[in-house]
C-alpha positions, -999 to 999 in steps of 0.1 A, spaced: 122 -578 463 133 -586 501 121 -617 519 92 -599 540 79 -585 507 72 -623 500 33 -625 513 30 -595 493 32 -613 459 17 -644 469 -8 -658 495 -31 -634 508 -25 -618 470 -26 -649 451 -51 -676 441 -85 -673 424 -95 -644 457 -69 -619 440 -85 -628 406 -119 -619 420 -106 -590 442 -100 -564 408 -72 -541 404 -83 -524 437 -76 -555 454 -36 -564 437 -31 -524 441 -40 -531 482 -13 -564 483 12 -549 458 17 -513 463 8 -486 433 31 -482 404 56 -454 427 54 -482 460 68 -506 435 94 -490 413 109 -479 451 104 -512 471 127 -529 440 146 -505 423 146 -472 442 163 -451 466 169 -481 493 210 -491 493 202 -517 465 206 -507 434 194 -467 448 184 -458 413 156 -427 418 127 -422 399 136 -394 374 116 -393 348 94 -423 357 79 -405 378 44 -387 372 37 -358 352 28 -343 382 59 -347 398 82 -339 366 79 -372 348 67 -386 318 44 -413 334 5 -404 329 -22 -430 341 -52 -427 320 -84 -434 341 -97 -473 323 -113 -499 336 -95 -533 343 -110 -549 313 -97 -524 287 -62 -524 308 -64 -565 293 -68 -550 260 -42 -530 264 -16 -552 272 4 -553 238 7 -515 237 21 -509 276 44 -542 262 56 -522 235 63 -492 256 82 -512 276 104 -525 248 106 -488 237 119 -476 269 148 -501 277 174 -477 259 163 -451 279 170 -475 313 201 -486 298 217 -450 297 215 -447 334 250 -444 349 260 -464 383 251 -436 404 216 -442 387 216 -408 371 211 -403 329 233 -393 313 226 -362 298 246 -354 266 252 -316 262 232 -301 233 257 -287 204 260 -251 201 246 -238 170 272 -225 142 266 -193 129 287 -172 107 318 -157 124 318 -113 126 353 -122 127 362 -128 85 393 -151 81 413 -131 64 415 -114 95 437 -141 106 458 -146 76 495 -132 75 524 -134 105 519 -136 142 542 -132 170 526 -163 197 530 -163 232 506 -183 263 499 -175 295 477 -194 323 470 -164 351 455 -130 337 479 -114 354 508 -123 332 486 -112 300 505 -84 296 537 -98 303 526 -127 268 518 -101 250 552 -78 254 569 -111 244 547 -121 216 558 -87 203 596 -95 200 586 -131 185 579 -116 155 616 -125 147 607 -159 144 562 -156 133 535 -180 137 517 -182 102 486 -185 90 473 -190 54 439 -195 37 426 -234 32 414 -246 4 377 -244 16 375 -209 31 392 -213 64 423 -206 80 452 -229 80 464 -238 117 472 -261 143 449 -285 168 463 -294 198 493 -317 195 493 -317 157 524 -318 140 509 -305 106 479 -275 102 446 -285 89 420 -262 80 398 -247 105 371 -226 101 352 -199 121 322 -204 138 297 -181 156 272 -190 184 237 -176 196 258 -159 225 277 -136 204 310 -151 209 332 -168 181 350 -199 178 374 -217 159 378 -251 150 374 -284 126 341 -280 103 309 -289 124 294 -277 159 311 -259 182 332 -288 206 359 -296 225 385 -292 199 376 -255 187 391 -225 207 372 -194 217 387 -161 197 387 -130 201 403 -101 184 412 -65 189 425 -47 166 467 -64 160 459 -86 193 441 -124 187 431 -142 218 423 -175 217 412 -204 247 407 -235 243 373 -251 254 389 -286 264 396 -283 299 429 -308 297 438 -292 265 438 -257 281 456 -267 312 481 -278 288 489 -251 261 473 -218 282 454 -194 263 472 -178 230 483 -147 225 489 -133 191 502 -102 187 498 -95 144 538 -86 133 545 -56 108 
């Protein structure tokens, strides 16, 4: 609240007059539930948060006034104070810029149409980071084959190979998603630590879906060895 919203809140709006005047009468002095969520918290330089999902259904919220009169609004009091309580985690999730955060939604995990045995047996590896030198990996991944990349079954029906900057291989299984693609990775949803596969026919692709990760190690060619 700033110093000229003062005679707002009290005087004219105070004293046994407001109590007579109605809700009509602290709505005039006060400002409506959208003139006060801005003139406090809003899109002004202090704090700036906007109204999101505060706002009214109308407007994309979640905020519905129900037509009552004043009296039942009393009545009401312990229910709008347990909506409050209720919606405090929901204020607490706001970021500084006065966004929420939104947590991205997992991707399902379907079966795989890629079968882990696919995988099993002796690679030749190779990475590139441009398209263009896909060729180029996969020539060389060829004449690795001196030296193989390979993989084994796990214990639980995966495939036995390496996250990113692991020393050892853990078991990883495949993973399909609702957009036909296929992933590989540690047992749950599809995350940060899987990769994206592909594979045609003696060639296995795979990218990582970490960002730093990928920047890091490329995307994996495998070229199957003889």
């Amino acid at each position: 609240m700033q110093p000229g919203d003062l005679p707002r809140s009290v005087g004219r709006c105070g004293g046994r007059a407001d109590a007579e005047g109605g809700a009509e009468s602290r709505t005039s002095c006060v400002g409506n539930d959208g003139e006060i969520f801005e003139r406090n918290v809003g899109t002004g330089p202090r704090p700036g948060i906007p109204r999101g999902i505060n706002s009214l259904w109308g407007r994309g919220g979640i905020r519905y006034a129900a037509a009552v009169r004043w009296g039942v609004l009393h009545t009401m009091r312990p229910l709008l104070a347990i909506g409050l309580v209720a919606g405090l985690p929901l204020m607490a999730s706001c970021t500084s810029s006065g966004q929420l955060e939104q947590k991205p939604d997992a991707v399902a995990v379907l079966p795989s149409t890629i079968p882990p045995e696919k995988l099993v047996g002796s690679w030749g590896l190779g990475a590139f980071h441009q398209e263009a030198a896909r060729a180029r990996t996969e020539a060389a991944a060829r004449r690795g084959c001196n030296n193989p990349y390979r993989i084994t079954r796990g214990a639980s029906g995966g495939v036995m190979m390496h996250l990113a900057d692991a020393k050892q291989p853990s078991e990883l299984q495949l993973k399909g998603a609702p957009d036909g693609k296929n992933y590989i990775g540690p047992e749950g949803p599809v995350g940060d630590a899987d990769r994206e596969i592909t594979l045609d026919g003696n060639v296995m692709v795979m990218r990582w879906l970490d960002p730093e990760v990928a920047k890091r190690y490329g995307t994996s060619v495998y070229v199957r060895c003889s």
